[in-house]
One Martini backbone bead per residue (centre of mass of N, CA, C, O) as a GRO file, in nm:
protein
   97
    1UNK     BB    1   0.097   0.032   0.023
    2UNK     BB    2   0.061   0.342  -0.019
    3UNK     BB    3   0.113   0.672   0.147
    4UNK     BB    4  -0.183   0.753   0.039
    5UNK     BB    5  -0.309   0.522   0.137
    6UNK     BB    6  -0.577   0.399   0.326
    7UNK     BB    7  -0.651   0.172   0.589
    8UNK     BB    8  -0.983   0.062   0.666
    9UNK     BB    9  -0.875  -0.049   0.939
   10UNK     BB   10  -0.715   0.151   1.066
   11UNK     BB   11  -0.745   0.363   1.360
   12UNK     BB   12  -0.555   0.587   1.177
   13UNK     BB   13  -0.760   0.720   1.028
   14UNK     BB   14  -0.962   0.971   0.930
   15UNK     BB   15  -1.190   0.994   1.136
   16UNK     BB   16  -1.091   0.812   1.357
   17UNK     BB   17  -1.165   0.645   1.626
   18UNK     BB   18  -1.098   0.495   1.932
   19UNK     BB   19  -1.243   0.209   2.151
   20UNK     BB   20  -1.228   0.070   2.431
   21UNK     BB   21  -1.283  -0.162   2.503
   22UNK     BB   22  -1.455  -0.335   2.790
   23UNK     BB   23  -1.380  -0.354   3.134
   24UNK     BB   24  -1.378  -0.547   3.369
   25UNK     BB   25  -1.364  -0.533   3.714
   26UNK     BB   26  -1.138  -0.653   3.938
   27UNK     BB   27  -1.135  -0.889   4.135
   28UNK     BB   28  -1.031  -0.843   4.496
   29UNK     BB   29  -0.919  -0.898   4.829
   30UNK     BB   30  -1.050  -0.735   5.075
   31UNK     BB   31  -1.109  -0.991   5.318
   32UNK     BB   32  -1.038  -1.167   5.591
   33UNK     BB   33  -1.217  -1.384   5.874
   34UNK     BB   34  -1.308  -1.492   6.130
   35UNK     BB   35  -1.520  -1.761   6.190
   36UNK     BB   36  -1.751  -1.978   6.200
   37UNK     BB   37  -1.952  -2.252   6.153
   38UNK     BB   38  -2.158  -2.338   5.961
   39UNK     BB   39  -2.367  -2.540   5.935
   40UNK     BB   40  -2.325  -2.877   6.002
   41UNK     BB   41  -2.051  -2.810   6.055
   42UNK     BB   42  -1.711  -2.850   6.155
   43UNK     BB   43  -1.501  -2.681   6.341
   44UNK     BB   44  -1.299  -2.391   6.412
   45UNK     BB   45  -1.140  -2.288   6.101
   46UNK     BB   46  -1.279  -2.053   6.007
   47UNK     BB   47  -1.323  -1.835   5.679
   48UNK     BB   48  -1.380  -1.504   5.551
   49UNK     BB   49  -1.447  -1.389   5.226
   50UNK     BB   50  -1.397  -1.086   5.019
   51UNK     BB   51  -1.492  -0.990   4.710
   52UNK     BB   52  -1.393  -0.689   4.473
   53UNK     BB   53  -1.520  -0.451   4.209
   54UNK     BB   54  -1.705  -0.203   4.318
   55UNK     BB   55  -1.991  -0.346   4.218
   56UNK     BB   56  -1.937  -0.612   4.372
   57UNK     BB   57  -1.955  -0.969   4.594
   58UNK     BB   58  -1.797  -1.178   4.742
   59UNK     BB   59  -1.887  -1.453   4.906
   60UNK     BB   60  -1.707  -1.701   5.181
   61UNK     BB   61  -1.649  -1.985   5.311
   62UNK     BB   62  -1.311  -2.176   5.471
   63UNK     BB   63  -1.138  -2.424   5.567
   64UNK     BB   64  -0.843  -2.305   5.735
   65UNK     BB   65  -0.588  -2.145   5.719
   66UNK     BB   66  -0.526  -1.830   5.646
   67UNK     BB   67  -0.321  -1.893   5.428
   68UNK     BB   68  -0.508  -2.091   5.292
   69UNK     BB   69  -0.764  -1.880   5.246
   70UNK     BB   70  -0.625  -1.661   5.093
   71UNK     BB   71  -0.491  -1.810   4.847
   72UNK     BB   72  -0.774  -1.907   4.741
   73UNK     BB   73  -0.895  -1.612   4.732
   74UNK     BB   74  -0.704  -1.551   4.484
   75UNK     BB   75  -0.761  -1.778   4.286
   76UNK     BB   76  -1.079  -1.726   4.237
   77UNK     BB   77  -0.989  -1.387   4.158
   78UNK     BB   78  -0.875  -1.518   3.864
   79UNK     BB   79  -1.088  -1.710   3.772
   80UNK     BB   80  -1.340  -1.482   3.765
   81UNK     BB   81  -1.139  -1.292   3.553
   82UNK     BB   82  -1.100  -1.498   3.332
   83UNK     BB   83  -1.402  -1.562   3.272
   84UNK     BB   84  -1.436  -1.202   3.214
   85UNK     BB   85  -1.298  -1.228   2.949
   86UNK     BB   86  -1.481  -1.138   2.665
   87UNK     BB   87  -1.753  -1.097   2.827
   88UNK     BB   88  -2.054  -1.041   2.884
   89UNK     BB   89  -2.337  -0.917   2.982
   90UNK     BB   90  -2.651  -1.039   3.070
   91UNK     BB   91  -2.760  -0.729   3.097
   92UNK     BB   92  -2.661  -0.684   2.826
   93UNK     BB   93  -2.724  -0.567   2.547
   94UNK     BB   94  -2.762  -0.757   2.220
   95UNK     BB   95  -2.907  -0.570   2.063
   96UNK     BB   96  -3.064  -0.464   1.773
   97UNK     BB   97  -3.359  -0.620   1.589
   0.00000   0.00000   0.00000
């Protein structure tokens, strides 16, 4: 292509602006906290986490070391940021019809 010509599809043609991806805001690990035991459950070590993403939150209890229920929940906050890239959201309109 000669430098004359425009790539139409090249996001820096004139007249063209860029539009950001739209990416969902990613969950981190707000707090891990001592609680009882659920219901039904038994043992004395568990742990309230907490994940945030400014929008939403999860909440979660498992039992085990602070150091185990922290990292378990910093994992968990990786897995539901990687299943959120690229994916739109349920309630986002399918577009008009």
């Amino acid at each position: 292509m000669s430098s004359s010509q425009t790539d139409m599809n090249s996001p820096t043609r004139p007249g063209a602006t860029e539009r950001p991806t739209p990416r969902a805001a990613q969950f981190k690990l707000a707090r891990v906290e001592r609680t009882g035991a659920p219901d039904g459950a038994d043992g004395d070590n568990w742990y309230r986490y907490v994940l945030d993403n400014g929008r939403s939150t999860i909440t979660g209890q498992r039992r085990g070391s602070l150091k185990d229920v922290t990292a378990h929940a910093h994992r968990y906050a990786e897995q539901i940021n990687a299943r959120g890239v690229g994916a739109q959201s349920i309630w986002a309109p399918r577009g008009k019809k």
